[in-house]
Wavefront OBJ file of the C-alpha trace (Angstrom):
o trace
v 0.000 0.000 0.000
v 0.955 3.279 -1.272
v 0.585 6.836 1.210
v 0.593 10.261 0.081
v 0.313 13.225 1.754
v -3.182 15.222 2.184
v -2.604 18.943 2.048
v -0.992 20.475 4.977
v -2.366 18.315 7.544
v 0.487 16.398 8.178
v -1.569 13.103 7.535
v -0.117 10.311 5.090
v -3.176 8.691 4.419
v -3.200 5.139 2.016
v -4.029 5.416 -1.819
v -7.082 3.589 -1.568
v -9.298 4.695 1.428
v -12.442 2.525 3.395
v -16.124 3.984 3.080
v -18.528 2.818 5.671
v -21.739 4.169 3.901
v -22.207 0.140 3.031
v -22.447 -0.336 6.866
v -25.617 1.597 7.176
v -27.158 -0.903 4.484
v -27.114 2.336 1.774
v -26.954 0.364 -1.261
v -28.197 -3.031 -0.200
v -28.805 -5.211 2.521
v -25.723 -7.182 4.096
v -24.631 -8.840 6.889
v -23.156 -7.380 9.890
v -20.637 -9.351 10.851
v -18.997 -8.746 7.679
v -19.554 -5.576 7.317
v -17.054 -5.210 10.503
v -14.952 -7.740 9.210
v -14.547 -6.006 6.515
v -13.486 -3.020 8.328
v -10.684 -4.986 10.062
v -9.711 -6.576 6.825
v -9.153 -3.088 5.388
v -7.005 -2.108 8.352
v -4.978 -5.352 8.320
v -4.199 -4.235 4.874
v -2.942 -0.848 5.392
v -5.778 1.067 4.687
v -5.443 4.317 7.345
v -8.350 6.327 6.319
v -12.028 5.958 6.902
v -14.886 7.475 5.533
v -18.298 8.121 7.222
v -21.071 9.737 7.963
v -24.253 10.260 10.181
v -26.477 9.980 7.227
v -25.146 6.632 6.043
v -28.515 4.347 6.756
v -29.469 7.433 9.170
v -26.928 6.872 11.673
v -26.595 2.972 11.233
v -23.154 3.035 9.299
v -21.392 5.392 12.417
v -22.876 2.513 14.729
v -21.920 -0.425 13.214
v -18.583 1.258 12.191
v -18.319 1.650 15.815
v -18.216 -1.539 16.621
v -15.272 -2.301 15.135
v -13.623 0.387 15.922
v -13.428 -0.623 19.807
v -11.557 -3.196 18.931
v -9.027 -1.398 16.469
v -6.026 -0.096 17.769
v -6.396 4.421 17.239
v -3.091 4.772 15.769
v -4.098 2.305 13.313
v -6.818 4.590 11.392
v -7.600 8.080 10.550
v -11.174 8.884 11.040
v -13.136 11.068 8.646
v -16.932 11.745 9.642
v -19.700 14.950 8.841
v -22.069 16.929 9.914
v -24.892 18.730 7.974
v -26.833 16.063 6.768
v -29.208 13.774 8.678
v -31.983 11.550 8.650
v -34.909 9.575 10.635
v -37.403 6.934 10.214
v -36.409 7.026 6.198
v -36.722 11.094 5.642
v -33.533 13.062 4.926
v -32.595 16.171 7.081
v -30.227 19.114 6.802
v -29.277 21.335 9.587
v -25.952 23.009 9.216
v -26.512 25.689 11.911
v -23.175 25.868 14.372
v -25.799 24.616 17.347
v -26.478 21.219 15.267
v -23.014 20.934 13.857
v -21.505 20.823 17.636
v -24.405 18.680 18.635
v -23.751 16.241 15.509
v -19.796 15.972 16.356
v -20.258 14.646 19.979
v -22.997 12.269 19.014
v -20.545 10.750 16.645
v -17.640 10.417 19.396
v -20.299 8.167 20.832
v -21.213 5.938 18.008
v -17.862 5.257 17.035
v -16.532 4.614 20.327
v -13.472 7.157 19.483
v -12.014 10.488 21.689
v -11.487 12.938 18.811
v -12.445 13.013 15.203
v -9.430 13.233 12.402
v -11.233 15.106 10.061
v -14.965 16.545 10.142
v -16.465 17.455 7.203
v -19.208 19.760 6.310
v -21.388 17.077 4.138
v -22.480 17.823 0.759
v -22.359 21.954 0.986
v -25.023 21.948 -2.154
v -28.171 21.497 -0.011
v -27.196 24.340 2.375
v -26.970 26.082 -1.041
v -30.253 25.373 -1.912
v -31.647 26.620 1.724
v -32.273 30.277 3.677
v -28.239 31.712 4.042
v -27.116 29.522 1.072
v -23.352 28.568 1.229
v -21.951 31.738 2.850
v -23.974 29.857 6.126
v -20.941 27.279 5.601
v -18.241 30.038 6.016
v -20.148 32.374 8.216
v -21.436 29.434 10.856
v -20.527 25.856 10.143
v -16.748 26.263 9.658
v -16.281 28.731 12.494
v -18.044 25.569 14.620
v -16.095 22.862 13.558
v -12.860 25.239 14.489
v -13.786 26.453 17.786
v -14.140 22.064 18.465
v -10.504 21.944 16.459
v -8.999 24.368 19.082
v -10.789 21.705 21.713
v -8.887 18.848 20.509
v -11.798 17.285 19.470
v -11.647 17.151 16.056
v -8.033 17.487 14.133
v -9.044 19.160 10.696
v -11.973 20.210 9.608
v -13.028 19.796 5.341
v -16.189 19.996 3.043
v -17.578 17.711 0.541
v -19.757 17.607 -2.509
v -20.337 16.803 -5.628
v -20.648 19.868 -7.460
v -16.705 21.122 -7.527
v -17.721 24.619 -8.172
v -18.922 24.996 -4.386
v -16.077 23.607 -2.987
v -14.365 26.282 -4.347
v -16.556 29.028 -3.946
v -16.885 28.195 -0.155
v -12.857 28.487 -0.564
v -12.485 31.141 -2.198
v -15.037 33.029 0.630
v -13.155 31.594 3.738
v -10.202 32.623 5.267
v -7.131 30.541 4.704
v -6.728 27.743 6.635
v -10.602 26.690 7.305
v -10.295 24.601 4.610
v -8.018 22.088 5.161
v -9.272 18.829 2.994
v -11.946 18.563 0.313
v -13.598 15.205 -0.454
v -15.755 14.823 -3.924
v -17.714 12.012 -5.830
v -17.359 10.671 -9.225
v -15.345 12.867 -10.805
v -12.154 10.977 -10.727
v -12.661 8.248 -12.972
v -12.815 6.091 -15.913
v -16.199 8.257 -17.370
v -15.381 11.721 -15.532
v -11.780 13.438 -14.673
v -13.348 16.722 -14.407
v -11.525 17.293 -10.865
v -8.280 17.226 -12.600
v -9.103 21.322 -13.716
v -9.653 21.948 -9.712
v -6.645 20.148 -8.834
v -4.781 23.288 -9.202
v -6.944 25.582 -7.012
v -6.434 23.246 -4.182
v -2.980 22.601 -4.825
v -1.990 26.204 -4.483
v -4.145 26.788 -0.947
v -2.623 23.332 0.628
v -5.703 21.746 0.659
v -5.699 17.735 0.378
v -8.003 15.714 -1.915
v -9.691 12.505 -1.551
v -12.136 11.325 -4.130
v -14.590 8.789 -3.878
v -16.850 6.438 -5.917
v -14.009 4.982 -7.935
v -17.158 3.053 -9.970
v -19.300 5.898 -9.838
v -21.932 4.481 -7.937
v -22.388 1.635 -10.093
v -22.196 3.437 -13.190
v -18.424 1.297 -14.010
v -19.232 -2.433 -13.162
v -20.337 -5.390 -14.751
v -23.366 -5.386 -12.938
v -24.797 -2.152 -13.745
v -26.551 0.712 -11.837
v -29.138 0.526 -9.295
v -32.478 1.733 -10.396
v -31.906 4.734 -8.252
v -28.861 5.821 -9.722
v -29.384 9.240 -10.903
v -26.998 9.630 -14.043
v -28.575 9.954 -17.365
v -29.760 7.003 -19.799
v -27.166 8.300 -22.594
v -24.404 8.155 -19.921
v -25.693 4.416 -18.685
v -25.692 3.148 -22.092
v -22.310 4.591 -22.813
v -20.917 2.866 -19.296
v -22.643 -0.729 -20.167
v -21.037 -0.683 -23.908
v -18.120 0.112 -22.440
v -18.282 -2.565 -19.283
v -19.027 -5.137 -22.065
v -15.979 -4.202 -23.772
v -13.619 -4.883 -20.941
v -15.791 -8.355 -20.381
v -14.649 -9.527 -23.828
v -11.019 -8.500 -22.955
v -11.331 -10.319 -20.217
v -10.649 -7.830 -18.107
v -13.331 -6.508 -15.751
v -14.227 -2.911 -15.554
v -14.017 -2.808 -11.646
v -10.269 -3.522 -12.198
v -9.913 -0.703 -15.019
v -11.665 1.692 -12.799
v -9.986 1.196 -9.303
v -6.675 1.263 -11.550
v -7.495 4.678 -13.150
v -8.687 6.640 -10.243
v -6.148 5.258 -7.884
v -3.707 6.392 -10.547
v -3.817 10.059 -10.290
v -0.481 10.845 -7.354
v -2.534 14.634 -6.822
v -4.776 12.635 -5.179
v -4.169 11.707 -1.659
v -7.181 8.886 -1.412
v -9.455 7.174 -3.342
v -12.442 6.240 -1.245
v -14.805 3.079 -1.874
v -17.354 1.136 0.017
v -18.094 -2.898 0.938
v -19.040 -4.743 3.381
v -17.330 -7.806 1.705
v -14.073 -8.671 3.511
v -12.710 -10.588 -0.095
v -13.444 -6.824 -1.620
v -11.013 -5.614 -0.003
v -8.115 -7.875 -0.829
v -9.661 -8.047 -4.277
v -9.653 -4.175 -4.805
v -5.687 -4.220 -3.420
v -4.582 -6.799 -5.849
v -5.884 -4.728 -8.422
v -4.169 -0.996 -8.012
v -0.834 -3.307 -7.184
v -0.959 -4.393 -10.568
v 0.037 -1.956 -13.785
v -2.783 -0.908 -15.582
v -3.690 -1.389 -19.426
v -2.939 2.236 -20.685
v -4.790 1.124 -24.331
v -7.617 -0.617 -22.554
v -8.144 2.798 -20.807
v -7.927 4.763 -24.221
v -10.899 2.135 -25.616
v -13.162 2.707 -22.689
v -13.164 6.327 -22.908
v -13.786 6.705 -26.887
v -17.062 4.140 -26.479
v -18.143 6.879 -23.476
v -17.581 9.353 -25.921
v -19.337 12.506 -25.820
v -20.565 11.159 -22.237
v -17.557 11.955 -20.687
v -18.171 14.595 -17.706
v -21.855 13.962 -18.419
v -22.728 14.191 -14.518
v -25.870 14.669 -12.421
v -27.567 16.833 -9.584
v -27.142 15.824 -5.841
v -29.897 14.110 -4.441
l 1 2 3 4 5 6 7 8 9 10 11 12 13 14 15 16 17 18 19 20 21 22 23 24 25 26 27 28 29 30 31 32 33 34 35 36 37 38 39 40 41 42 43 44 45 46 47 48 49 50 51 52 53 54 55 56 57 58 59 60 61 62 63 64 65 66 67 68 69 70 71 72 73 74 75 76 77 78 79 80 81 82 83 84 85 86 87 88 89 90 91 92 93 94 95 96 97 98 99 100 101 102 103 104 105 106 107 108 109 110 111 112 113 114 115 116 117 118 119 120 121 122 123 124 125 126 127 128 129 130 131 132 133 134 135 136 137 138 139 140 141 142 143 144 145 146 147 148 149 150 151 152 153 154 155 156 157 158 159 160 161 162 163 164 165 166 167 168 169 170 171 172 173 174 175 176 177 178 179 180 181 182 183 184 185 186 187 188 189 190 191 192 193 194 195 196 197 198 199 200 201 202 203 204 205 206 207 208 209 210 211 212 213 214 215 216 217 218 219 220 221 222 223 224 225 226 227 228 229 230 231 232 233 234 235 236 237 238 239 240 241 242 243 244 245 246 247 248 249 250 251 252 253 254 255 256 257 258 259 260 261 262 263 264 265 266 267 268 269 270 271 272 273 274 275 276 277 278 279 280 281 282 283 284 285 286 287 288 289 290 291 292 293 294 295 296 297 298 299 300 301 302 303 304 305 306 307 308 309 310 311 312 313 314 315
């Protein structure tokens, strides 16, 4: 395993990073006990950096996570949770007030049986954009928050994530240097999307470290295909299929293309992805260890064609 640094923090964190949203049973049912073994599998590997967040299964993916956890040595893992974004009985919440952000951080101490938080992250900025104060409520209240916890010791550095790249940097380019530290975003770091390579320079310059996620965009780069839910475009999920049964003829699966591309890319500090399968993780390692088909990569991007950077609203 691979580490590179993120940003300024001082944190080497592994090439290919753990997300627990599968714990909290976001994509499909699975079974607990493996979802946790799975967690230690990825730290018996070398993976440092986790990825959560209360809104996983509304809560569920911090608590299982948690369970784990108590038995993992602390030195052994960074931590990376958020605040923001919510849920209950199957409705979605947003509160990114400083009141609920403080609130949020402590309740999460608790459900993953941890002392302090490594990073906390202001989750998915958009939908504050969309509400009363829009995103100058993340620089005027939310940030200022999760840094008057930082000067507690209770959280270590404090990032944003979303989607949309544009208000990652906009909430950047409106806060003062430094209460920034890490960005994460989705799907737009691999095989069908690279638009984050034209913000890689924006970040660069300010110190702040990257981590991407979604390495198969959500389904969109696999074999199997997308889950009905999936919000990308039909023209882009045709493109993605034609080019997943491409690879299958090559005999060489997609997954493996795709974990090779967007763990390719030495700007970025971590790519993030989610199981609760314990073999997924070993399976995902063997991959980025081995060099990846350069021409295989050139195919798969002319069949997505005009689809590339094709990408979707937040939901």
């Amino acid at each position: 395993m691979r580490y590179r640094a993120l940003g300024k923090t001082g944190m080497q964190v592994s090439e290919l990073g753990f997300g627990a949203s599968s714990l909290g049973g976001v994509f499909h049912s699975f079974n607990e006990n493996r979802g946790i073994d799975a967690v230690f599998a990825a730290v018996d590997a070398g993976i440092n950096i986790i990825d959560v967040s209360p809104y996983y299964g509304h809560y569920k993916a911090e608590t299982v996570l948690g369970k784990a956890l108590k038995d993992l040595p602390r030195d052994k893992y960074y931590l990376s949770t958020k605040v923001g974004r919510y849920g209950k009985d199957g409705v979605n919440t947003w509160d990114y007030s400083a009141k609920r952000a403080k609130e949020s951080v402590y309740e999460s101490l608790e459900r993953l049986n941890i002392d302090y938080i490594d990073i906390i992250n202001v989750h998915d900025i958009e939908f504050q954009g969309r509400m009363e104060g829009g995103l100058q409520k993340v620089v005027d209240e939310t940030l200022p928050a999760l840094h008057e916890l930082k000067k507690e010791g209770v959280v270590r550095h404090v990032g944003i994530t979303d989607l949309q790249l544009e208000n990652l940097r906009w909430v950047i380019e409106h806060s003062e240097p430094g209460m920034v530290e890490s960005v994460m975003n989705f799907c737009h770091y691999c095989l069908c999307d690279d638009k984050l390579v034209d913000f890689m320079d924006f970040f660069d310059e300010r110190g702040i470290g990257v981590l991407s996620a979604s390495p198969f965009s959500m389904g969109l780069l696999t074999e199997r295909g997308v889950p009905d839910w999936h919000p990308a475009p039909k023209p882009l999920v045709e493109a993605c299929k034609r080019a997943a049964e491409h690879c299958k003829a090559k005999g060489y699966p997609i997954e493996k293309l795709a974990m090779q591309f967007s763990c390719s890319y030495p700007r970025i500090a971590s790519t993030v992805f989610s199981t609760t399968r314990p073999e997924a993780i070993k399976t995902n390692i063997s991959y980025i260890e081995e060099p990846m088909d350069e021409q295989l990569v050139k195919e798969v991007r002319e069949i997505i064609g005009d689809q590339q950077r094709v990408s979707w609203a937040n939901t």
